[in-house]
C-alpha positions in Angstrom: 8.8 31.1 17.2 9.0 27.5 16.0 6.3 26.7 13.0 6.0 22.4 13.0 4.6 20.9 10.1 2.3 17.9 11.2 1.5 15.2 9.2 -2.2 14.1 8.6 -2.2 10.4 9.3 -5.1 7.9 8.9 -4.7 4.0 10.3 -7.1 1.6 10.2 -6.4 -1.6 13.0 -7.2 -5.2 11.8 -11.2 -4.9 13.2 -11.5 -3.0 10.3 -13.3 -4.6 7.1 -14.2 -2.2 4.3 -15.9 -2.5 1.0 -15.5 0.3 -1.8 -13.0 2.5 -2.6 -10.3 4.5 -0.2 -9.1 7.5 -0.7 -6.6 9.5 1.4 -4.9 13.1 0.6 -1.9 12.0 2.7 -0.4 9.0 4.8 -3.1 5.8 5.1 -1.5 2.4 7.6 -3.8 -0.2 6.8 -3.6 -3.7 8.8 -7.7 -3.8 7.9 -9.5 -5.8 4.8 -10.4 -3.3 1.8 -12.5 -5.1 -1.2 -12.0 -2.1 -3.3 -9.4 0.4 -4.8 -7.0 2.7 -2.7 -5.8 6.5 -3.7 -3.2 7.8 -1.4 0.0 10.1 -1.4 1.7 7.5 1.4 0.2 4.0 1.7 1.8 1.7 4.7 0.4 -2.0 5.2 0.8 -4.4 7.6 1.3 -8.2 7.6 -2.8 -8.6 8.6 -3.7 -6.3 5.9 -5.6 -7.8 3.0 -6.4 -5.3 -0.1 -8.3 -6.7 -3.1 -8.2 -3.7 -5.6 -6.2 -1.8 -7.2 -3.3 1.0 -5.3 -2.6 4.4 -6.8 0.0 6.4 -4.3 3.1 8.5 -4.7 5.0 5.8 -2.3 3.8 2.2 -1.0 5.1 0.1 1.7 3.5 -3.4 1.5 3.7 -5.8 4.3 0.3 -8.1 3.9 -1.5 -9.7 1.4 -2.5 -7.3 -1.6 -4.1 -8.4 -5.1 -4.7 -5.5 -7.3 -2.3 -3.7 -9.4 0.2 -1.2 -8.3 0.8 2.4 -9.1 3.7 4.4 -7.2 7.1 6.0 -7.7 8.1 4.1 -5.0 7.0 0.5 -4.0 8.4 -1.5 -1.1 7.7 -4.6 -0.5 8.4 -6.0 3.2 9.0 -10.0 3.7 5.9 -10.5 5.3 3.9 -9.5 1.8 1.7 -11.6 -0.1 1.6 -9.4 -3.7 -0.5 -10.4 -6.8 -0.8 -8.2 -9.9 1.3 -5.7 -12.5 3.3 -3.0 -10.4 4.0 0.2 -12.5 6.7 2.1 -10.3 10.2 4.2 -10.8 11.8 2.5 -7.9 11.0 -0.8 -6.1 12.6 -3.0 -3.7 11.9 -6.6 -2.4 12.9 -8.0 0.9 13.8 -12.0 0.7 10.5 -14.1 2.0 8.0 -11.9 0.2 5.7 -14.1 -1.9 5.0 -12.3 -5.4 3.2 -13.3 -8.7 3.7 -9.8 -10.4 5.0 -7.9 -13.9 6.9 -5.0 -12.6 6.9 -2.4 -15.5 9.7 0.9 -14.5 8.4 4.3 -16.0 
């Protein structure tokens, strides 16, 4: 007997435009517009992605535009990224092209 573990994931496509707050137990992927703040154990955006608020997740994968500040272990920001704002995180990595006007702070 073979027990699989599946993961609980959420996406929201591009069409997508949302105002208020997000929140999301496990994974969110986000290539949508969110005018508000975003609380989630995995966060994934994509290069259309546009997030004006703040992010509070255990890991974040940033590929679009995102002004707000940043909460995560583990932040990862992909070339495609547009980031504004303070980023509090234990690990973070930056590809080359990614446009940034942040404080990183390490905890």
């Amino acid at each position: 007997m073979i027990n699989l573990m599946s993961e609980k994931i959420s996406v929201l496509l591009s069409d997508v435009v949302i105002k208020g707050d997000v929140v999301e137990k496990e994974k969110l992927i986000l290539d949508s517009k969110i005018d508000g703040d975003i609380t989630s154990e995995n966060l994934i955006t994509h290069q259309n992605s546009k997030i004006t608020g703040n992010i509070s997740a255990s890991a974040v994968t940033l590929g679009g535009s995102s002004n707000g500040n940043i909460n995560s272990d583990k932040v990862n920001i992909k070339s495609t990224a547009d980031v504004e704002g303070v980023l509090k995180q234990k690990n973070l990595s930056i590809e080359d092209g990614a446009k940034l006007k942040i404080k990183a702070e390490t905890y």
